[in-house]
Biopython code that builds the backbone (N, CA, C, O; Angstrom):
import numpy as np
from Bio.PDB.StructureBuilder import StructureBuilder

atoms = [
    (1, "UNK", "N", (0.839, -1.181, 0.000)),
    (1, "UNK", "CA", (0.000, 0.000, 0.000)),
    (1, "UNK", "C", (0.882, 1.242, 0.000)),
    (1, "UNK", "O", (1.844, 1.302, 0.767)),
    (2, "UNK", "N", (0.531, 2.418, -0.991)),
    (2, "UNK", "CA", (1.428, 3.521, -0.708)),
    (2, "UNK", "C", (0.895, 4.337, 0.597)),
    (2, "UNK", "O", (-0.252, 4.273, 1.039)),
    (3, "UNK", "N", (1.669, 4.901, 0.977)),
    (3, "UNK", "CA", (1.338, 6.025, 1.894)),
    (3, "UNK", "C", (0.599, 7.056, 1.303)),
    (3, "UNK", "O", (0.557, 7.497, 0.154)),
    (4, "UNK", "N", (-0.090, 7.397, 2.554)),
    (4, "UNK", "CA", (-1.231, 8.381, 2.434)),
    (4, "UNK", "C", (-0.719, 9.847, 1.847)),
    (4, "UNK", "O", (0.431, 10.216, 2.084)),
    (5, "UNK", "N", (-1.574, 10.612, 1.118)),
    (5, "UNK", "CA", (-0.909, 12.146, 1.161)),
    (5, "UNK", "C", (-0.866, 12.682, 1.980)),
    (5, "UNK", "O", (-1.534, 12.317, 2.948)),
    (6, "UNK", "N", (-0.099, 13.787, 2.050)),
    (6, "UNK", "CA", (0.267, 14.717, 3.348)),
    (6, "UNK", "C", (-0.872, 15.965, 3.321)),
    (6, "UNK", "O", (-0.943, 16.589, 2.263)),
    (7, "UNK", "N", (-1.414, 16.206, 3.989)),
    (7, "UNK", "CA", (-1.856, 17.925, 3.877)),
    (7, "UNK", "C", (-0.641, 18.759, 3.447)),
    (7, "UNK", "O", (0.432, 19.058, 3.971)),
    (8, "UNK", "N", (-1.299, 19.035, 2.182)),
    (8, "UNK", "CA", (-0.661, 20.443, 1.337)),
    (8, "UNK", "C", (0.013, 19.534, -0.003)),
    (8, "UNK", "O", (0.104, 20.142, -1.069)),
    (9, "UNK", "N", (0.427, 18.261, 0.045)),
    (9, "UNK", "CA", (0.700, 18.018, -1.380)),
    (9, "UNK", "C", (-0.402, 17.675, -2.203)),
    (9, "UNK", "O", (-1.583, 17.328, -2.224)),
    (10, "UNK", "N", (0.634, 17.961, -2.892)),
    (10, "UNK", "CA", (-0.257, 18.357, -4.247)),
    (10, "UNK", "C", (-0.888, 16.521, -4.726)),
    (10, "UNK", "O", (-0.217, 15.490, -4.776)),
    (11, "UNK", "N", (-1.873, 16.649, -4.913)),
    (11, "UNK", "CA", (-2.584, 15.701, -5.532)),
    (11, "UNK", "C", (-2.171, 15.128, -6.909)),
    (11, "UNK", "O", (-1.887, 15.701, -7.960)),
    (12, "UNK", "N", (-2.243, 13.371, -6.464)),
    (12, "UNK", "CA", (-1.795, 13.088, -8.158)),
    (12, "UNK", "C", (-2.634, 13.146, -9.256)),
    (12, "UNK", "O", (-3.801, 12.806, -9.064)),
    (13, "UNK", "N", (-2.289, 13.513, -10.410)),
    (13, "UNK", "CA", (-3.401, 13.821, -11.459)),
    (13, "UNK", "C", (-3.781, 12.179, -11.768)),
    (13, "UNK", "O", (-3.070, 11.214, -11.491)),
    (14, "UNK", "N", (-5.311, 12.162, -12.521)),
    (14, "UNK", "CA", (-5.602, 10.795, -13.051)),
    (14, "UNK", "C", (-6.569, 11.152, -14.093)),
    (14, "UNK", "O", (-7.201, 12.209, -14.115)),
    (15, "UNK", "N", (-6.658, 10.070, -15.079)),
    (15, "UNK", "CA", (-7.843, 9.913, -15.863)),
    (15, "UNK", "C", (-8.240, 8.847, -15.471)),
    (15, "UNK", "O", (-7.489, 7.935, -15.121)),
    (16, "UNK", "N", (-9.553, 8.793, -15.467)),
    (16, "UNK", "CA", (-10.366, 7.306, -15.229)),
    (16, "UNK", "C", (-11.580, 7.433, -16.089)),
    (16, "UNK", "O", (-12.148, 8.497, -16.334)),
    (17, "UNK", "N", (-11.889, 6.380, -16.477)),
    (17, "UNK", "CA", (-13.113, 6.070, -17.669)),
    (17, "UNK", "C", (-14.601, 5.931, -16.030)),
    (17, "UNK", "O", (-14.561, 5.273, -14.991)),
    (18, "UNK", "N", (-15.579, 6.805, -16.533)),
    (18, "UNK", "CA", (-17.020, 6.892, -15.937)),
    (18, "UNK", "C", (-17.756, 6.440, -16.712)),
    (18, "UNK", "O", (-17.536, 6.273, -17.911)),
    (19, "UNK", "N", (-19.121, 6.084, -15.874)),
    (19, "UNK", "CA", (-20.184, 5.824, -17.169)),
    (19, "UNK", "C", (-20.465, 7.086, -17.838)),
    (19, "UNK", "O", (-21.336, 6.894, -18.687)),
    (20, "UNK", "N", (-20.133, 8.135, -17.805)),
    (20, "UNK", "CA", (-20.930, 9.305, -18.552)),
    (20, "UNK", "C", (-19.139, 9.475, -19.666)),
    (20, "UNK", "O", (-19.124, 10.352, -20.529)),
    (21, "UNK", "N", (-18.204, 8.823, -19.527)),
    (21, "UNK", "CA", (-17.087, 8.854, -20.152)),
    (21, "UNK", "C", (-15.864, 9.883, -19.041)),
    (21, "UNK", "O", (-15.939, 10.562, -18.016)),
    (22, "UNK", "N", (-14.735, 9.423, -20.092)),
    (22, "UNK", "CA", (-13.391, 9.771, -18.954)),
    (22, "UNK", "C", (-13.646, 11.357, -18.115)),
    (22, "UNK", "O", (-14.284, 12.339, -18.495)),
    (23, "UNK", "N", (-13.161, 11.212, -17.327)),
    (23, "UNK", "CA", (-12.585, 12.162, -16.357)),
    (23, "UNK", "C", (-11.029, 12.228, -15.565)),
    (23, "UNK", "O", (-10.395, 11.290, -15.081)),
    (24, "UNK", "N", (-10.711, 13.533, -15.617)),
    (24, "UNK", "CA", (-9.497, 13.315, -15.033)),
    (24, "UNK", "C", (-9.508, 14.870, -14.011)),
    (24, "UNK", "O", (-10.204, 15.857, -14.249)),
    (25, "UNK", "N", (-8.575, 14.715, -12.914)),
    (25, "UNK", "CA", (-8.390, 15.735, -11.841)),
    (25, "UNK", "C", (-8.337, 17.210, -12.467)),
    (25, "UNK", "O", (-8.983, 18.189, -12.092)),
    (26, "UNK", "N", (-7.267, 17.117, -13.670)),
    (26, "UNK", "CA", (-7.640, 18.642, -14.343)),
    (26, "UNK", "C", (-8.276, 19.064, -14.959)),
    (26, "UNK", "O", (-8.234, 20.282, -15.136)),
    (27, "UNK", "N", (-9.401, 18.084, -15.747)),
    (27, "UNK", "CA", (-10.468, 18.413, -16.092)),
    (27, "UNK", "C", (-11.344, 19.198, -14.860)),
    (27, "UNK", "O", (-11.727, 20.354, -15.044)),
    (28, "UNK", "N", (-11.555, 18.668, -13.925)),
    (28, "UNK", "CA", (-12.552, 18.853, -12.391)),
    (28, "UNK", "C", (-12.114, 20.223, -12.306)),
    (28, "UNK", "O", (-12.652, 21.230, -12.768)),
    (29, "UNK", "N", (-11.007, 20.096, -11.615)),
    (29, "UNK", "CA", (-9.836, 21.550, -11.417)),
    (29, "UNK", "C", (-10.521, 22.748, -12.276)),
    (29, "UNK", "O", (-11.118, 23.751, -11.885)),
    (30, "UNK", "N", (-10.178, 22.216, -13.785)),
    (30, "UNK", "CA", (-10.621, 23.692, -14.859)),
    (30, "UNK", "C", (-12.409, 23.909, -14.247)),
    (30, "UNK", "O", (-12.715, 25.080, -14.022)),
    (31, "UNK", "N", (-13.441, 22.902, -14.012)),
    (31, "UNK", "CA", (-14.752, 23.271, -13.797)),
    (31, "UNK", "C", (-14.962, 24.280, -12.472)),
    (31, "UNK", "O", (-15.811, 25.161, -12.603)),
    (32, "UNK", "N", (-14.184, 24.191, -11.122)),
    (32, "UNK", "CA", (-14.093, 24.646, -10.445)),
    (32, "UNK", "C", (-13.374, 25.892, -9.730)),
    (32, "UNK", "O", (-12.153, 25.971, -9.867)),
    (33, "UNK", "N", (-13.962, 26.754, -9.066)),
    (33, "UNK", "CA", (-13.322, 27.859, -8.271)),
    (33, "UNK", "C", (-12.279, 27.399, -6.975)),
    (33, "UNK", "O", (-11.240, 28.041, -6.820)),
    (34, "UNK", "N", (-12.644, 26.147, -5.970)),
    (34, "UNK", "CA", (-11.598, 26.321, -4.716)),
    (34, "UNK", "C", (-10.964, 24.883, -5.404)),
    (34, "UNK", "O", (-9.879, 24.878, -5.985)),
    (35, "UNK", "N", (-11.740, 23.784, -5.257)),
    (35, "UNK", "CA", (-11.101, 22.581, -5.974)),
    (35, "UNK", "C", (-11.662, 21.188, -5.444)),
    (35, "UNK", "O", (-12.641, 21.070, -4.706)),
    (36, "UNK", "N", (-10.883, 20.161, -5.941)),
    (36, "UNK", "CA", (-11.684, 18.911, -6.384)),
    (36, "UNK", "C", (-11.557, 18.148, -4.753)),
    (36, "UNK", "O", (-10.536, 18.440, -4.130)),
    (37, "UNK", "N", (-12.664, 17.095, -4.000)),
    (37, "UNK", "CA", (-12.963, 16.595, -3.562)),
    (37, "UNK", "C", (-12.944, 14.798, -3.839)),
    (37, "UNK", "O", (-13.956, 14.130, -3.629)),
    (38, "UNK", "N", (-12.122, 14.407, -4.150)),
    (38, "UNK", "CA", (-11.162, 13.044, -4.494)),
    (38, "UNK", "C", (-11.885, 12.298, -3.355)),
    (38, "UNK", "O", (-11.598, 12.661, -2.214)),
    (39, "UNK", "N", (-12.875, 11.203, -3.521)),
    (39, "UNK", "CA", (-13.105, 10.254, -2.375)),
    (39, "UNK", "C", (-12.919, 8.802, -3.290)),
    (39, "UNK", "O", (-13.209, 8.536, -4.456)),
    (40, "UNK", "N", (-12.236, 7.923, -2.081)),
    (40, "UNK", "CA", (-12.138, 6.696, -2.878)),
    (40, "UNK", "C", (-12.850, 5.803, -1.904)),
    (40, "UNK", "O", (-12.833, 5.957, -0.683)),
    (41, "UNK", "N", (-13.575, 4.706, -2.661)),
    (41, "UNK", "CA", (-14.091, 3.740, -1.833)),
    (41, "UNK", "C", (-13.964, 2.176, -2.454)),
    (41, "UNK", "O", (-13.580, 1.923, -3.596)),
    (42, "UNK", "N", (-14.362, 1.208, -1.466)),
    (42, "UNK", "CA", (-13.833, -0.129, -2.174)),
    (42, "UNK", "C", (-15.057, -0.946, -2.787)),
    (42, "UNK", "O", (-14.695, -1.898, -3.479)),
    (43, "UNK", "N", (-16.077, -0.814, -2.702)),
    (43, "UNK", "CA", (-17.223, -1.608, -3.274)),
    (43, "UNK", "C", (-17.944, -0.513, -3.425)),
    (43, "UNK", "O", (-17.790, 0.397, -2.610)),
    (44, "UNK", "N", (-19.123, -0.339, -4.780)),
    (44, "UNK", "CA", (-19.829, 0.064, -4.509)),
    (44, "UNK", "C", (-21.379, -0.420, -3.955)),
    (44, "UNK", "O", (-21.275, -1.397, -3.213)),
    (45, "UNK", "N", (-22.105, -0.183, -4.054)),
    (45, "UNK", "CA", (-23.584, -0.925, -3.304)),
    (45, "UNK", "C", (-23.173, -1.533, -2.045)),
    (45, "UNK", "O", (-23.862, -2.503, -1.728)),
    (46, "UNK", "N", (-22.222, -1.217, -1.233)),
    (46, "UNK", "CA", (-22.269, -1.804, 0.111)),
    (46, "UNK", "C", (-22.754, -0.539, 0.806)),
    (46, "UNK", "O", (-22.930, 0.580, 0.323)),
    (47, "UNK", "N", (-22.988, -1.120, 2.468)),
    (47, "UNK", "CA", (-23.234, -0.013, 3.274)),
    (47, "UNK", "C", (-22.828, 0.571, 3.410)),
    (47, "UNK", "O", (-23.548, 1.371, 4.006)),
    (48, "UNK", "N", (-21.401, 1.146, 3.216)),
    (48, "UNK", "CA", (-20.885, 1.883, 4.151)),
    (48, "UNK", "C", (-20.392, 2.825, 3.001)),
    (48, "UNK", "O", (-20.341, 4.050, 3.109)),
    (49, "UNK", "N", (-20.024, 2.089, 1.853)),
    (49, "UNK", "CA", (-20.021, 3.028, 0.531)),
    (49, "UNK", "C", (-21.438, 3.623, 0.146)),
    (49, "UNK", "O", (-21.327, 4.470, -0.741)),
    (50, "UNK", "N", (-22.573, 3.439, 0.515)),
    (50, "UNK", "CA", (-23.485, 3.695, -0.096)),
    (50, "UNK", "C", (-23.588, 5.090, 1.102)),
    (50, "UNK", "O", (-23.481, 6.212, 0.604)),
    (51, "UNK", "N", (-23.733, 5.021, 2.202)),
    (51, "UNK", "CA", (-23.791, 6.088, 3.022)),
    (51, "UNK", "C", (-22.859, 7.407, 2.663)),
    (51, "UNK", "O", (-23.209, 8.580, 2.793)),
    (52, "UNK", "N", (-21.409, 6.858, 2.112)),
    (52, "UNK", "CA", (-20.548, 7.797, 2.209)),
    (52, "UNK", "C", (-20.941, 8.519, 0.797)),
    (52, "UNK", "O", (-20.718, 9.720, 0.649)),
    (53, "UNK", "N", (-21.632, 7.606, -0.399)),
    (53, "UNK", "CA", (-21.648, 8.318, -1.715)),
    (53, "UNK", "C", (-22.864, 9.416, -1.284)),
    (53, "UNK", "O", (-22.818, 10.619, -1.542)),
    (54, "UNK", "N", (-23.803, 8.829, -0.672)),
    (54, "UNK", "CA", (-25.437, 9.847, -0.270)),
    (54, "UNK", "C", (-24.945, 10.901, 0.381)),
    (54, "UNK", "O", (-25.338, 12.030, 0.087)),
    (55, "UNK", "N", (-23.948, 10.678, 1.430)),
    (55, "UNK", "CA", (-23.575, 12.308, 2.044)),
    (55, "UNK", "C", (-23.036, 12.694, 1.129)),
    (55, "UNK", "O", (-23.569, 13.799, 1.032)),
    (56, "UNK", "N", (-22.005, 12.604, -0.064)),
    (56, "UNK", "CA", (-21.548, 13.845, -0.774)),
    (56, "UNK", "C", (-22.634, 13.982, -1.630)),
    (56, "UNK", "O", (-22.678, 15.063, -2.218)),
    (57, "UNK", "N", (-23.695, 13.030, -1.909)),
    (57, "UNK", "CA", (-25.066, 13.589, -3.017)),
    (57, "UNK", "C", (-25.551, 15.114, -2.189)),
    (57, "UNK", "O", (-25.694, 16.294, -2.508)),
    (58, "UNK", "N", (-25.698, 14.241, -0.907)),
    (58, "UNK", "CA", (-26.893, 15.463, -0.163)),
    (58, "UNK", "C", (-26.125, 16.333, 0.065)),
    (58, "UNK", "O", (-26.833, 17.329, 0.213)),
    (59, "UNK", "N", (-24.687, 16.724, 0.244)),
    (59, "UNK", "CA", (-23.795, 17.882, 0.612)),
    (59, "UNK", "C", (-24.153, 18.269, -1.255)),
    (59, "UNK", "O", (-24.751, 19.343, -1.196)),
    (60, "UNK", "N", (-24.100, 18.080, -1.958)),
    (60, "UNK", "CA", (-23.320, 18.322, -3.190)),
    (60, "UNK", "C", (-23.562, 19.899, -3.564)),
    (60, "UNK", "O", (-22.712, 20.781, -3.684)),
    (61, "UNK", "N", (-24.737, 19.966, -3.686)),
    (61, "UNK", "CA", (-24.838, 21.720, -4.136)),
    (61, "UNK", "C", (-24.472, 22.574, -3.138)),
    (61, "UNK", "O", (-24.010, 23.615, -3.605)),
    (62, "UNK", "N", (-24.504, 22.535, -1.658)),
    (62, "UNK", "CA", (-23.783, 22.872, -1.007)),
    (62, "UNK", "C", (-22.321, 23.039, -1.342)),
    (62, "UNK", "O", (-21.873, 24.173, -1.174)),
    (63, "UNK", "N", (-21.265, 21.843, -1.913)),
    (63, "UNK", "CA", (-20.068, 21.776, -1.936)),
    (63, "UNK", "C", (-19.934, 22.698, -3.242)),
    (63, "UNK", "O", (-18.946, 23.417, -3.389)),
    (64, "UNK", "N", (-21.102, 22.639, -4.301)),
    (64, "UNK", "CA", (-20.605, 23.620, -5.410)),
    (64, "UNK", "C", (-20.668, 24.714, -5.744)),
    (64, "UNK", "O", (-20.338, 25.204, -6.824)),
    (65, "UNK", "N", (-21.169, 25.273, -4.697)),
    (65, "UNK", "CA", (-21.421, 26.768, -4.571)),
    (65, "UNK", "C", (-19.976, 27.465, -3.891)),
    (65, "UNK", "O", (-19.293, 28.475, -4.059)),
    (66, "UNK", "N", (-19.984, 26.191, -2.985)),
    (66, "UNK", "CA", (-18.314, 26.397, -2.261)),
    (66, "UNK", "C", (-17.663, 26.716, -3.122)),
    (66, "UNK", "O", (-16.863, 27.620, -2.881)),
    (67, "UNK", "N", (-17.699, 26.061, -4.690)),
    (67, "UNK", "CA", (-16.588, 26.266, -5.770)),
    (67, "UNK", "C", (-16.048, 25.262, -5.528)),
    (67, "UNK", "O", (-14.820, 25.350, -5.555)),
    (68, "UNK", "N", (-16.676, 23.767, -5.162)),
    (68, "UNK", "CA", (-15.859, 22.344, -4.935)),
    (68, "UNK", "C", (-16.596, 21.641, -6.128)),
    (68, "UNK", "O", (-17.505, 22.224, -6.718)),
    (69, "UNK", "N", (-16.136, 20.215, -6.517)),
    (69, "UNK", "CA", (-16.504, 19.101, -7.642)),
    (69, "UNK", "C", (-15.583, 18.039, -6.282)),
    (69, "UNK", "O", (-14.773, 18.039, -5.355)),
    (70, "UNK", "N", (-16.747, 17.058, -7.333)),
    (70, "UNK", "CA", (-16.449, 15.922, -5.973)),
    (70, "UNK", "C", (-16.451, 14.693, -7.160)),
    (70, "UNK", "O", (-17.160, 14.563, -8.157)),
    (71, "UNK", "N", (-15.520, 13.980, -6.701)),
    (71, "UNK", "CA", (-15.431, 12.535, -7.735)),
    (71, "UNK", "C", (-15.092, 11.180, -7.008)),
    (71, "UNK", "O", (-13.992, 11.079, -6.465)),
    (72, "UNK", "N", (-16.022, 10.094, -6.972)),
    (72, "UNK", "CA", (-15.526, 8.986, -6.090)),
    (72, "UNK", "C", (-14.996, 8.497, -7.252)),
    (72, "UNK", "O", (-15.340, 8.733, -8.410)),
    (73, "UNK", "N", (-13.914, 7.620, -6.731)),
    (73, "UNK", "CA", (-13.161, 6.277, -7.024)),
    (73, "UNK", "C", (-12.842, 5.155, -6.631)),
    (73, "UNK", "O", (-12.144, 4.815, -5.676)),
    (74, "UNK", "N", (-13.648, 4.274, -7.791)),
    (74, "UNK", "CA", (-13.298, 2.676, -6.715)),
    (74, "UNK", "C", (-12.950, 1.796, -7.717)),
    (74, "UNK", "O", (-13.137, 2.156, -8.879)),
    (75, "UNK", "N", (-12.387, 0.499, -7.443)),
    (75, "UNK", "CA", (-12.671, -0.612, -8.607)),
    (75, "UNK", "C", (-12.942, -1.116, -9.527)),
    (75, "UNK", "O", (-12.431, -1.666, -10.502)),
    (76, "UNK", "N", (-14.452, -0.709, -8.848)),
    (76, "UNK", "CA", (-15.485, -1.270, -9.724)),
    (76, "UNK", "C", (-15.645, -1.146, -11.213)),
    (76, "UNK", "O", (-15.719, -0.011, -11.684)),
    (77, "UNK", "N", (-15.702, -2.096, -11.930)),
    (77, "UNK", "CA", (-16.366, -1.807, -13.192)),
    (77, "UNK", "C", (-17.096, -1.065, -13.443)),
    (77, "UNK", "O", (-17.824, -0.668, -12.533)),
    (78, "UNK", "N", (-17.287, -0.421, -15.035)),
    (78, "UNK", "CA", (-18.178, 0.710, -15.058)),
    (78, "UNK", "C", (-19.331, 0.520, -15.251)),
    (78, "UNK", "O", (-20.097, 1.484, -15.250)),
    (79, "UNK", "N", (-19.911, -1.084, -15.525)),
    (79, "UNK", "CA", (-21.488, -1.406, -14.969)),
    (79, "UNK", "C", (-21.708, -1.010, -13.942)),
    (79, "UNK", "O", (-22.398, 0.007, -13.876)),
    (80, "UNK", "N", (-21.334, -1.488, -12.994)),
    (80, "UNK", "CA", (-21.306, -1.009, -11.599)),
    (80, "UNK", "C", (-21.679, 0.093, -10.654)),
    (80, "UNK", "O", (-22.485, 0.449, -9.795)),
    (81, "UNK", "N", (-20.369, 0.489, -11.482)),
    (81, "UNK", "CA", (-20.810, 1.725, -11.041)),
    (81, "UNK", "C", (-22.145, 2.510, -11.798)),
    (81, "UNK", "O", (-22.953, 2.993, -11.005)),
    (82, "UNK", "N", (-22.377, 2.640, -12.928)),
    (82, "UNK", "CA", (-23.675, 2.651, -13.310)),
    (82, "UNK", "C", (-24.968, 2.696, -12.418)),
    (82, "UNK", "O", (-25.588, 3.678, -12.012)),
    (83, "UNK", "N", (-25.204, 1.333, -12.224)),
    (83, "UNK", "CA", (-26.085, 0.816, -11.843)),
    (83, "UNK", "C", (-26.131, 1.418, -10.101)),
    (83, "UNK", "O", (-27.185, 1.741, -9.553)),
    (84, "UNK", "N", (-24.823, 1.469, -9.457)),
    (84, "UNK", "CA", (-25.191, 2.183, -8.267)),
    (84, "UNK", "C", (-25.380, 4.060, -8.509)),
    (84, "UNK", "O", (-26.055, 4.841, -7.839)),
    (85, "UNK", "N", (-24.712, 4.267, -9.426)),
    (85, "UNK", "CA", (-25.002, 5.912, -9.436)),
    (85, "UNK", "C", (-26.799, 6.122, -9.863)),
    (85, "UNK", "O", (-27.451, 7.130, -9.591)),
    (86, "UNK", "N", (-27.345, 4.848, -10.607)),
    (86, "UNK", "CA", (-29.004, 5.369, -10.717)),
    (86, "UNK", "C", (-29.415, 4.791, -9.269)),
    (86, "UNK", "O", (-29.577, 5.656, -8.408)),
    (87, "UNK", "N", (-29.532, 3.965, -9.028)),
    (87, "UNK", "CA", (-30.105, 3.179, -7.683)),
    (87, "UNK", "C", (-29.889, 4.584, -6.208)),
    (87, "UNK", "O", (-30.582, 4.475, -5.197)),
    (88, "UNK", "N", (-29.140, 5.454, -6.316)),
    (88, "UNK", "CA", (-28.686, 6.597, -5.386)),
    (88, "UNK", "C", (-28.837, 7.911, -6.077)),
    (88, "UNK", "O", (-28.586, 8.980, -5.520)),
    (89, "UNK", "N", (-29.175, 7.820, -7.072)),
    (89, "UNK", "CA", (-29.616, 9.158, -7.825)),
    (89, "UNK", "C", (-28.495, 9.788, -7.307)),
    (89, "UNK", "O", (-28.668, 10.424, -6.268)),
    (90, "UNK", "N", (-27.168, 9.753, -7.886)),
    (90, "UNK", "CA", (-26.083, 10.375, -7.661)),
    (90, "UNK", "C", (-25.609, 10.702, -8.581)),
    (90, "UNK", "O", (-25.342, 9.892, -9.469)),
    (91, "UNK", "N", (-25.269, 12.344, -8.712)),
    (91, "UNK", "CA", (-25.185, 13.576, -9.772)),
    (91, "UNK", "C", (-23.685, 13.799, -10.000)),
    (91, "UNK", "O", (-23.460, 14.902, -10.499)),
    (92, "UNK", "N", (-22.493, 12.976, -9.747)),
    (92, "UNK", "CA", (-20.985, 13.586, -9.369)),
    (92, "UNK", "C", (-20.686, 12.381, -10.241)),
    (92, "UNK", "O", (-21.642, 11.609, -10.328)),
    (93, "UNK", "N", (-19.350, 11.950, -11.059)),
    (93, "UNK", "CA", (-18.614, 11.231, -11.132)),
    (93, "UNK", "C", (-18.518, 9.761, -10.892)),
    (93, "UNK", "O", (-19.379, 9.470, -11.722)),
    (94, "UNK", "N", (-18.259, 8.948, -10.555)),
    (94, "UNK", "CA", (-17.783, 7.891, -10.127)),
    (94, "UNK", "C", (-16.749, 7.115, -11.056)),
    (94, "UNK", "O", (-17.007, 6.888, -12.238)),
    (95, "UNK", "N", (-15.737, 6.781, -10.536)),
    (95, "UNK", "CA", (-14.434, 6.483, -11.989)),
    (95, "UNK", "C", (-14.436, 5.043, -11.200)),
    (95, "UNK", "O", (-14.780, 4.635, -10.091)),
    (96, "UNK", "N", (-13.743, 4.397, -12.632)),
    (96, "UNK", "CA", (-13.393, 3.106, -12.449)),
    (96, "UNK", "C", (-11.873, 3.061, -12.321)),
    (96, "UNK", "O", (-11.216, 3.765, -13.089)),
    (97, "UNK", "N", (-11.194, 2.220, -11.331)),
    (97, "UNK", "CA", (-9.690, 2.017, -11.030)),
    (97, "UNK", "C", (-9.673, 0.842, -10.606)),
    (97, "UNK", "O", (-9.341, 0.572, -9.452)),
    (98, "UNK", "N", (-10.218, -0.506, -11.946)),
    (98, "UNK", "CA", (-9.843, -1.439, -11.726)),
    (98, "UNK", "C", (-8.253, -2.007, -11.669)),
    (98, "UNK", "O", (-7.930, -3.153, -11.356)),
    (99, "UNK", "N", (-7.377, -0.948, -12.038)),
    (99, "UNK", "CA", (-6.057, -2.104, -11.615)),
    (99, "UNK", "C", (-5.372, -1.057, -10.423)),
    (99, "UNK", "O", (-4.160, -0.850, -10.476)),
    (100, "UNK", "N", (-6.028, -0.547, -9.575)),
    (100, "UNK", "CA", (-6.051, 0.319, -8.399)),
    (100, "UNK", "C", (-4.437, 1.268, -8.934)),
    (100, "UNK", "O", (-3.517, 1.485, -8.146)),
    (101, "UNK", "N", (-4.436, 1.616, -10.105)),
    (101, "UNK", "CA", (-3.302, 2.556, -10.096)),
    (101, "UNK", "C", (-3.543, 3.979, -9.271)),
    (101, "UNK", "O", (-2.637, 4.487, -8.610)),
    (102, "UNK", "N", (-4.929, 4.592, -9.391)),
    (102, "UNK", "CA", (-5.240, 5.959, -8.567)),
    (102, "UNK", "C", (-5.490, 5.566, -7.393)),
    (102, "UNK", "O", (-5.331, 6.362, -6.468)),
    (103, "UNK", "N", (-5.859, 4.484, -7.190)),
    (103, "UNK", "CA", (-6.387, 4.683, -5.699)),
    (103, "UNK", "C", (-5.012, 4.357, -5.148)),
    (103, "UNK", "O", (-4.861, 4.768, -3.997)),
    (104, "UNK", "N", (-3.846, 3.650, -5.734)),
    (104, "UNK", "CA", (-2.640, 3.518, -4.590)),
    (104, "UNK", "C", (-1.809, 4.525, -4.642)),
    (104, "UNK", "O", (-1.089, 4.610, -3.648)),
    (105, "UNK", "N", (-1.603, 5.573, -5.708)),
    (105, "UNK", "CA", (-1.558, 6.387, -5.805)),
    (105, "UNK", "C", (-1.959, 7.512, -4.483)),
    (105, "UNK", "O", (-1.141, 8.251, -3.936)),
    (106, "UNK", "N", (-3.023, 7.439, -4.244)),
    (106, "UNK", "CA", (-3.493, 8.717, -3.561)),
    (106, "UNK", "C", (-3.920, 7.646, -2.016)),
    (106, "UNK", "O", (-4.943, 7.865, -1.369)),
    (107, "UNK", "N", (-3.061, 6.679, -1.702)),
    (107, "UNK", "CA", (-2.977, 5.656, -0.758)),
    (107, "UNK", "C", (-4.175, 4.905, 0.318)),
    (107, "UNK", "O", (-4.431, 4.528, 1.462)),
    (108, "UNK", "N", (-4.698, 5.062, -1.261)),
    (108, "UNK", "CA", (-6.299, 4.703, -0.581)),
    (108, "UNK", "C", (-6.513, 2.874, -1.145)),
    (108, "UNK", "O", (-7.623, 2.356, -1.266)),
    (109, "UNK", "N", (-5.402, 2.265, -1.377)),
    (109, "UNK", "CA", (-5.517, 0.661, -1.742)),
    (109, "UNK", "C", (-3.997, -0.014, -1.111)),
    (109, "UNK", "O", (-3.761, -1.217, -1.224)),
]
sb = StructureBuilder()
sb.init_structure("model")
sb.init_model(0)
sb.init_chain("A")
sb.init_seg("    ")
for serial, (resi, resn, name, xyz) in enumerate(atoms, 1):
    if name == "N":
        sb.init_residue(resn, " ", resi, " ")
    sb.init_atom(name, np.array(xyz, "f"), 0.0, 1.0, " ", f" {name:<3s}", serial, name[0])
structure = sb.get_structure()
């Protein structure tokens, strides 16, 4: 597992393929005023991922007024993820990092 980031470094850039098609950190970056909100999780449709994706749904316009964009990352295939972003009516991102290069990256595998 890599080590975690530090507060204040700089974040590693990524592209990852979504169901709505790729995304990457400087894409997010250019949409936004303060900046991007990087959450990674390990399954989606479990409990504890499903709680954590609904709080950034229900924060979300809140976070974008802040001038934040929020993007989870997990594993999962991009059926998957699909199928949990309608089942949660969730409006943000979700990337696929099936060979966990971003998530060990940003020392979340």
């Amino acid at each position: 597992m890599s080590e975690r980031l530090a507060v204040g470094e700089i974040a590693p850039e990524f592209t990852l393929p979504t169901p709505q098609g790729a995304v990457s950190l400087d894409g997010l970056l250019d949409q936004c005023d303060t900046g991007v909100i990087v959450y990674c999780y390990p399954k989606a449709q479990t409990p504890g991922c499903t709680r954590q994706a609904c709080d950034f749904r229900d924060a979300l316009t809140a976070l974008r007024h802040g001038g934040y964009r929020v993007v989870g990352i997990s594993p999962d295939p991009i059926e998957n993820l699909e199928r949990f972003a309608a089942a949660e009516s969730l409006c943000f991102p979700l990337a696929s990092d099936p060979d966990h290069h971003t998530l060990a990256a940003y020392g979340a595998w």
